[in-house]
N, C-alpha and C positions, 0 to 999 in steps of 0.2 A: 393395598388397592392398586390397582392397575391402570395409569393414565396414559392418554394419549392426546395429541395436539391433531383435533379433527375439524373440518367446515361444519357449517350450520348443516346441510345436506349430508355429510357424511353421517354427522350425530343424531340425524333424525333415523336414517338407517339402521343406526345403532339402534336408537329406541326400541323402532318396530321390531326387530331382532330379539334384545332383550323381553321386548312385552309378548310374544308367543304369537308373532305374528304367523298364520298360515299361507296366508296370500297376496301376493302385491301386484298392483297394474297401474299402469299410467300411460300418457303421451311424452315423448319430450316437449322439454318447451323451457327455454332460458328465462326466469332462474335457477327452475327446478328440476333440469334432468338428470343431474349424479346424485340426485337420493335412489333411483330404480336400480343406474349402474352402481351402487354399491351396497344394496339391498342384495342384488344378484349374488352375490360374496359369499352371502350365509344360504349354506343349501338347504336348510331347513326351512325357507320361505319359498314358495313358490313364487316366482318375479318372472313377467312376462310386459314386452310392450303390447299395447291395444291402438286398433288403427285411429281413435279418438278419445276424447276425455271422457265424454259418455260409457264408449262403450267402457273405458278402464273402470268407472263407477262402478258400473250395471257388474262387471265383474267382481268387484269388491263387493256388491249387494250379497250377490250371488251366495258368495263365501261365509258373508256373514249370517244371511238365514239358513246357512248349511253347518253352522256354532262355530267357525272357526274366525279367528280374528285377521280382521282383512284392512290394509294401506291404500289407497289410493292417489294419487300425486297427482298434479299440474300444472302450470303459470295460472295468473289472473285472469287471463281471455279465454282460457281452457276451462274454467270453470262456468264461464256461458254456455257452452258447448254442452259443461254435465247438468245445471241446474233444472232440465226436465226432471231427473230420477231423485234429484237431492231435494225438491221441495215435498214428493212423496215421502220419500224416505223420513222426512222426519214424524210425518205421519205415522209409517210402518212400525218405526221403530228398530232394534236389533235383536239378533238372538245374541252370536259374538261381537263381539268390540269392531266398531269400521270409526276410523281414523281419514278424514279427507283433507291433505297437507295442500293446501292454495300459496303459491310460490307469486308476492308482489313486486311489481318491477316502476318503485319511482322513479323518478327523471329518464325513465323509457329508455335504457340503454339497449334493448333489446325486443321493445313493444311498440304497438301501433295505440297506444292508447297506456294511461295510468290509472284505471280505474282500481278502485279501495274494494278489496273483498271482504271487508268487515260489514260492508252494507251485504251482504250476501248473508252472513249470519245470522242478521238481523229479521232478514226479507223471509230467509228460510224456516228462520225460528230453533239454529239450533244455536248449542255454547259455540265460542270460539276461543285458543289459547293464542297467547302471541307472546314467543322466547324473546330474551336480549342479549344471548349468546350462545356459544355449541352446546352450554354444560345444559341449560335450560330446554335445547332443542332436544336434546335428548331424553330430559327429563321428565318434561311435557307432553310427548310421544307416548310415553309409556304410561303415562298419567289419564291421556286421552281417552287410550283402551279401559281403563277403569270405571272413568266416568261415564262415558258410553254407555258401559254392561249396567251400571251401576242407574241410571239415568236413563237408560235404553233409548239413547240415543244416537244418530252418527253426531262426532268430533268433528269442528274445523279446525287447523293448526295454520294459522296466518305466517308465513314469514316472507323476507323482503330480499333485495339482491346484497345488500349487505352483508344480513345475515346468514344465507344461504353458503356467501362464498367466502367469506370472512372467517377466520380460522381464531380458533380459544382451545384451551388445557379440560381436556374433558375424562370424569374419573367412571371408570366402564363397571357395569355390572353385570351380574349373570342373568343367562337366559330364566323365564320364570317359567318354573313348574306346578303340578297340578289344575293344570285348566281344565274345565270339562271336556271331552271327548266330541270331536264330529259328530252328529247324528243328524237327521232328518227328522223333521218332526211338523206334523200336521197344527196350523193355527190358521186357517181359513181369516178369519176374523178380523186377526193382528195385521194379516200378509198380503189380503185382496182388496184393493183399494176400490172398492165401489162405495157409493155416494152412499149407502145406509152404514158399511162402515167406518167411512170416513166420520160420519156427523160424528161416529162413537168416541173415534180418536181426538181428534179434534180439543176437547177441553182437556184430554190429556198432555198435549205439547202446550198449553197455554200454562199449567199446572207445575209441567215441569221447567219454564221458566223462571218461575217462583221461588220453584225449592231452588235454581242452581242461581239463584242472585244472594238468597242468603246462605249455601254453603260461601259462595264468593265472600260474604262479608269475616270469614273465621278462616280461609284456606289462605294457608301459607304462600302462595303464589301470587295473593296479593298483600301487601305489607308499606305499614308505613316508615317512612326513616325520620325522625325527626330532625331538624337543625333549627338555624334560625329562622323562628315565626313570622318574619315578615314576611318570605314568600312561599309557597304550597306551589308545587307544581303537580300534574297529574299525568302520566306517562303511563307509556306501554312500547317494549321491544327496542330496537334498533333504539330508539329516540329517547331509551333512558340510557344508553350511554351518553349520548351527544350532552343531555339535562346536567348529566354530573361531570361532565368539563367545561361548560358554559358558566352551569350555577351551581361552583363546587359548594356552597352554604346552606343553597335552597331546603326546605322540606321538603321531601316528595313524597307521593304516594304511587308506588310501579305496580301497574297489572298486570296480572300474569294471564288471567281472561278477563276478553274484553268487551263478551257479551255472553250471558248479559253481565250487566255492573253491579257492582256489590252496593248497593246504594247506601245502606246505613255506613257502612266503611267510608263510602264518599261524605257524609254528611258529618260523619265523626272528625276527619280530617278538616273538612273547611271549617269545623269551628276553634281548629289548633293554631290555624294561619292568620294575615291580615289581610293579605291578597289571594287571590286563588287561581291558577294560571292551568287554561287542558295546553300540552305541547304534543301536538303529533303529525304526522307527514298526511299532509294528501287530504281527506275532507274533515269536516268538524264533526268526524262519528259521535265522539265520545264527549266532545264539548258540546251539542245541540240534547244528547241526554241531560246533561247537568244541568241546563237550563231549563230543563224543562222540569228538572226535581226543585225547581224556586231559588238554586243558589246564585249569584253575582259570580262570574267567571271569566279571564280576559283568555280569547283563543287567536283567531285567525286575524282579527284586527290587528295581531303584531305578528304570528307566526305565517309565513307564506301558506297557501294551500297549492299553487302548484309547484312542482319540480320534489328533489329530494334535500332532505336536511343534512346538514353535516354540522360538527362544531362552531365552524367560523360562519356558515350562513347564522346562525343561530347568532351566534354574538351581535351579530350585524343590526340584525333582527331585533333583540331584544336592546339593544344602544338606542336605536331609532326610537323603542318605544320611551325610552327614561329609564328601563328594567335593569342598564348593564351601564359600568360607566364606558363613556365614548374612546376610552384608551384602550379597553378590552384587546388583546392581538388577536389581530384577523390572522384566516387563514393563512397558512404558508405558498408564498409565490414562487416561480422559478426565476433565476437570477437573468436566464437571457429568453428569451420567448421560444417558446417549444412548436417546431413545424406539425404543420397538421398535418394531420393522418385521416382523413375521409376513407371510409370500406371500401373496398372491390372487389371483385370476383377474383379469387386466384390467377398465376399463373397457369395455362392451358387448362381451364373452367369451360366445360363442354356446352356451358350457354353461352358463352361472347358470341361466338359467329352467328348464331339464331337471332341474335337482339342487335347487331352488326344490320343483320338485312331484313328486320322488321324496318327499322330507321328508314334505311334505304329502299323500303318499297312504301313508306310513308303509314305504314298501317296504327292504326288506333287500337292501344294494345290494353287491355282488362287486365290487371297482375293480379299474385297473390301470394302467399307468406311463405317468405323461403329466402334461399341467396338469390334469387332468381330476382328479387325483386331492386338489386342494386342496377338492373337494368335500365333502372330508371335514373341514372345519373350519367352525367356526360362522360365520357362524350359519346357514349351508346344513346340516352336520350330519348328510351324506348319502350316506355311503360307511362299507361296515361292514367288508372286509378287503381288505388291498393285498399281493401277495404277488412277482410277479416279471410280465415281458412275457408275456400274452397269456392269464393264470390265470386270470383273471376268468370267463371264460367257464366253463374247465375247472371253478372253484369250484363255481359255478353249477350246473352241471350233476351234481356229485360233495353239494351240498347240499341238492337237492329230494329225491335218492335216500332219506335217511332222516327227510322229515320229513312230516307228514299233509298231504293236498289242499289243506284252508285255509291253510296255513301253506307253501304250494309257490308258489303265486300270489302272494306275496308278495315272491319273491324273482329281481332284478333283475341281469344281469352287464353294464356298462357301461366301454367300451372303444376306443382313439382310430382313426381311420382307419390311420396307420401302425402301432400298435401290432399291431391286428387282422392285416394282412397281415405284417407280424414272425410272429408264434408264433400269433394267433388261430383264421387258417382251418383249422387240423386241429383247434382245440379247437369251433369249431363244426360241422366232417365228425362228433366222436364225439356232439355233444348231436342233431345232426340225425339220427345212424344209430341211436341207441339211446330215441330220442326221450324224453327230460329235460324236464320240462315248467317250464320256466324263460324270463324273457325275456331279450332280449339287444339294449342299446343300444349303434349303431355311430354315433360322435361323428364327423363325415366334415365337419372343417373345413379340410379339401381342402390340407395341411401335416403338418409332422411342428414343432409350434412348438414343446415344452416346450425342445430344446436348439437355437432360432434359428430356427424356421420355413425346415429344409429339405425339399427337393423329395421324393415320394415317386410310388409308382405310380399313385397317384389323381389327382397333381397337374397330370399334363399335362406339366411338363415333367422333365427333367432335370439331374443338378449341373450341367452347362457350362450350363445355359439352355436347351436347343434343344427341342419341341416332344416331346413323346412319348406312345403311346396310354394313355388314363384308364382304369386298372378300373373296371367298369359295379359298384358294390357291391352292387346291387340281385340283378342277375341270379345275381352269384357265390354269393351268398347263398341263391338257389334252387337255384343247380343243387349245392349240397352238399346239398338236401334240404329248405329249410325251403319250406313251404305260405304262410305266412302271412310280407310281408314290407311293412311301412309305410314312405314317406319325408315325415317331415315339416320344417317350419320350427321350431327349438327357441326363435325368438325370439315363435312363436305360442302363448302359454299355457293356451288354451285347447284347441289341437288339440294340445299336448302332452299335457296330461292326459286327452283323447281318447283318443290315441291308445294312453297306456300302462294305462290301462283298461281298453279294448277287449283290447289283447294280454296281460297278466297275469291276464286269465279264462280266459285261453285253456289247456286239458288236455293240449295241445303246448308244444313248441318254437318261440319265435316272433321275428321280430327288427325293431326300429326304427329307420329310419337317419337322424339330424338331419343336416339339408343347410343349412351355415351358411359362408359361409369363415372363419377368423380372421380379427380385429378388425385383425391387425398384419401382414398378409402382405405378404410383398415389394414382389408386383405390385398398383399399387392400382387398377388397369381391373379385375382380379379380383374387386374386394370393393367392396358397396353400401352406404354409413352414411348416416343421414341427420342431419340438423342436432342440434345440440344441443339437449336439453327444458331448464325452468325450472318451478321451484313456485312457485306463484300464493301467498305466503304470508298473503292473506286469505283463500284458499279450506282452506288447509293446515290441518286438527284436529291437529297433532301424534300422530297417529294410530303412528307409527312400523311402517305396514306395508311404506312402502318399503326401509326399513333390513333388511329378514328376507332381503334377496336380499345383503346384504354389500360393495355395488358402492363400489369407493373414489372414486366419482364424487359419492356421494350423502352429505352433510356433516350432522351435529345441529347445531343450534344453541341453547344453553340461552338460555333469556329472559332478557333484561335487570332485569327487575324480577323472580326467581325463581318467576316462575309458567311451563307449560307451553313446553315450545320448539318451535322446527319444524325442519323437513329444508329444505336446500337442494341444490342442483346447480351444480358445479364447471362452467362452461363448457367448460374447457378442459382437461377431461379425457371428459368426455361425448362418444359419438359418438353419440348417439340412435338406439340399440336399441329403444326405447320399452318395454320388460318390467318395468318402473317405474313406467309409465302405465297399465298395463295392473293393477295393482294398486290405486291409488288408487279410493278408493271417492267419492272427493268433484270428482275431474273437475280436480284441482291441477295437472296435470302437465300441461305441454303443448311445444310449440315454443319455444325462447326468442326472442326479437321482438329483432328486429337493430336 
């Protein structure tokens, strides 16, 4: 047998692979973007990104009432995004196997929010599996597609940032053969969702709720472990690791799906224990079920519901309650205290100057999901609400509505090239058809970089690489309506502020599009940097106007003798942007001299 040491994302790749997957589509979105890039790998899948999480569904739909077995991927918030076609869908049913992997991100390292997508499973009505490592992630995956066809249902496959990026020994199998063949096949019935028959379906998804709680109570994916019966714990995923180094004694009972629940399994179990404990990250899913099947069960009164679990929070956690003795060792500390590290925008990041002189023209600025929105930390200081993909604009437009002339001009919606064609273009069809006298920057650093600088429709090309046509963002822009449409250089500070002058007088709707690539893009024929600058530190006042732009390139250096310091420049972090030079008022900033 063939192993390998893979992430939870890699292994879920794997899966889909192994299980005869045809099709795969997704958005990025951290946790879950390298299940797509390496789904890409096997070219016997078709892997494409899709401008949203809907549409990567609606593609996967696609696929699978075309009999082929179809992946679908997301983060957490991305599955807002797909839940119109998913609550049909369980309706519809499948022909081939469609697998929808929901990538959860506790303690929000990378989200604007930590919402539980096992309440989505529930809400939808379909199964959901949730792994507690790579081997499971992969083995689940391909499990998925089974019960799918099997169940004629779409799969949800829950996993967390943990396990996503969290690496285990994972034992590979082969691609699987004999699947039915593609075809097309007429089921009016099964496939067109109008109200006669929907009513038809309808008892069918309730029906097959039924059957998948009692395969749940005989499937090997759930199981119980016996130890000692004083305490029963009830787990699933990530969190039956943390159980078995917290409470290496406990009995536990690990699910492997977490909806629905195997109930008589649950009922079997709590009559083995004394105590009966749900541990799981984020809300009481699984523990508000149990009480409601009549058993006595201690959950969130000891286990946090917000943030993420880890071993030592756990210990913490259960000391406090009496569960653990109070010697338990906490988590591991560092010996001297670790400097922080707050985000910023790279060095020479083609948005600092644009958020440089929002500040400075004091405008009220709409953000939205991307790097763009660390604009909103000082000392740029330049982003007033961050709400979900593609709001910015919507904001915008919903906040000149109630406020006076002078005070409409003022108000700025700024928004990344991939995010804009995500959710943006209908929010600028309603500011351009209702005309919203707002402006509107479109950041086109020809990437989708906050989660890896993947390919989008701007970018030319596609995930596998190969060449593909660029949205003209200019044109798109007009032809939803807007009159008035600037493309500038955001590394030009002068015609930046030009240009959002000009357009935030304006008593329309109006939009600006900085034409920048990323500093970090793949391709580097793509992208033009020029040499690193240096400050002349006898020309240097210590003036600190360069510092107002935030660039971690740009260093203080207090004087040796406690009088005034100056700024320096990191060589080798510098890509000479020059929007640094362009500040200095005394002519310090220049080329560095090789």
């Amino acid at each position: 047998m063939t192993k390998s040491v893979l992430s939870g994302n890699e292994a879920i790749a794997r899966g889909a692979y192994e299980a005869g997957v045809l099709v795969a589509s997704a958005y990025p979105g951290t946790p879950s973007t390298e299940i797509l890039e390496n789904v890409v790998r096997y070219p016997e899948i078709d892997a494409s990104w899709a401008p949203n999480e809907k549409v990567a569904l609606e593609v996967a739909i696609g696929a699978s009432f075309g009999g082929g077995r179809a992946l679908a991927c997301m983060k957490h918030v991305g599955v807002n995004v797909a839940a119109d076609p998913l609550f049909t869908l369980a309706y519809t049913g499948v022909r081939g196997g469609l697998v929808l992997v929901a990538a959860d991100d506790p303690e929000m390292h990378s989200s604007q929010n930590e919402q539980d997508s096992r309440n989505y499973a529930k809400f939808a009505k379909v199964p959901m599996l949730e792994p507690a490592d790579s081997q499971e992630c992969k083995d689940f995956t391909r499990l998925g597609f089974e019960l799918s066809e099997q169940y004629d249902t779409p799969v949800m496959l829950r996993s967390c940032t943990r396990i996503s990026h969290g690496k285990s020994v994972v034992t590979l199998g082969e691609r699987v053969a004999g699947l039915s063949a593609p075809q097309l096949v007429k089921d009016a019935a099964k496939l067109v969702m109008l109200p006669g028959n929907a009513r038809v379906r309808h008892p069918l998804v309730e029906q097959r709720l039924i059957d998948l709680s009692a395969y749940g109570d005989s499937a090997a994916i759930n199981r119980i472990e016996m130890r000692s019966p004083t305490i029963g714990v009830i787990c699933a995923g990530v969190v039956y690791q943390y159980v078995r180094e917290a409470l290496p004694n406990a009995s536990i009972l690990k699910l492997g799906m977490v909806y629905p629940l195997p109930k008589q399994l649950i009922r079997d179990f709590a009559t083995k224990v004394e105590r009966l404990l749900v541990i799981e990250e984020l809300d009481p899913f699984i523990e508000e079920q149990v009480r409601a099947m009549g058993l006595t069960v201690t959950g969130k009164e000891v286990v946090p519901i917000c943030g993420e679990l880890s071993p030592g929070r756990l210990q913490v956690a259960l000391a406090k309650a009496g569960l653990l003795a109070a010697t338990a060792p906490a988590a591991a500390t560092p010996v001297e205290p670790l400097p922080p590290r707050p985000p910023n925008m790279c060095p020479g990041c083609p948005h600092r100057g644009l958020f440089y002189t929002l500040n400075r023209l004091n405008a009220y600025v709409t953000g939205d999901i991307g790097c763009y929105t660390l604009g909103f930390l000082p000392p740029l200081n330049a982003m007033d609400t961050c709400v979900c993909m593609g709001a910015s604009i919507s904001n915008a437009s919903g906040i000149v509505r109630v406020l006076p002339p002078e005070e409409q001009r003022r108000v700025v919606a700024v928004i990344g090239d991939s995010t804009f064609l995500h959710t943006g273009i209908n929010s600028l069809m309603e500011m351009a058809y209702n005309q919203a006298p707002a402006t509107v920057v479109i950041l086109d650093n020809r990437i989708t970089a906050m989660t890896g600088r993947q390919e989008n429709p701007t970018s030319g090309y596609t995930l596998s690489g190969k060449p593909a046509p660029e949205i003209d963002l200019a044109a798109l822009c007009r032809v939803l309506g807007i009159r008035h449409v600037q493309v500038i250089d955001p590394n030009d500070l002068a015609a930046t502020r030009q240009a959002l002058a000009e357009e935030m007088a304006r008593p329309e709707p109006s939009v600006i599009i900085t034409s920048r690539p990323c500093c970090l893009i793949k391709d580097v024929a793509r992208f033009t940097a020029g040499p690193p600058l240096s400050i002349d530190q006898v020309l240097c006042t210590g003036c600190r106007a360069c510092l107002r732009l935030g660039c971690p390139a740009i260093e203080w250096q207090p004087a040796p003798d406690g009088k005034k310091g100056k700024a320096r420049i990191d060589p080798l972090l510098c890509n000479g942007c020059t929007v640094c030079r362009q500040l200095c008022k005394f002519d310090a900033i220049n080329t560095a001299k090789s």
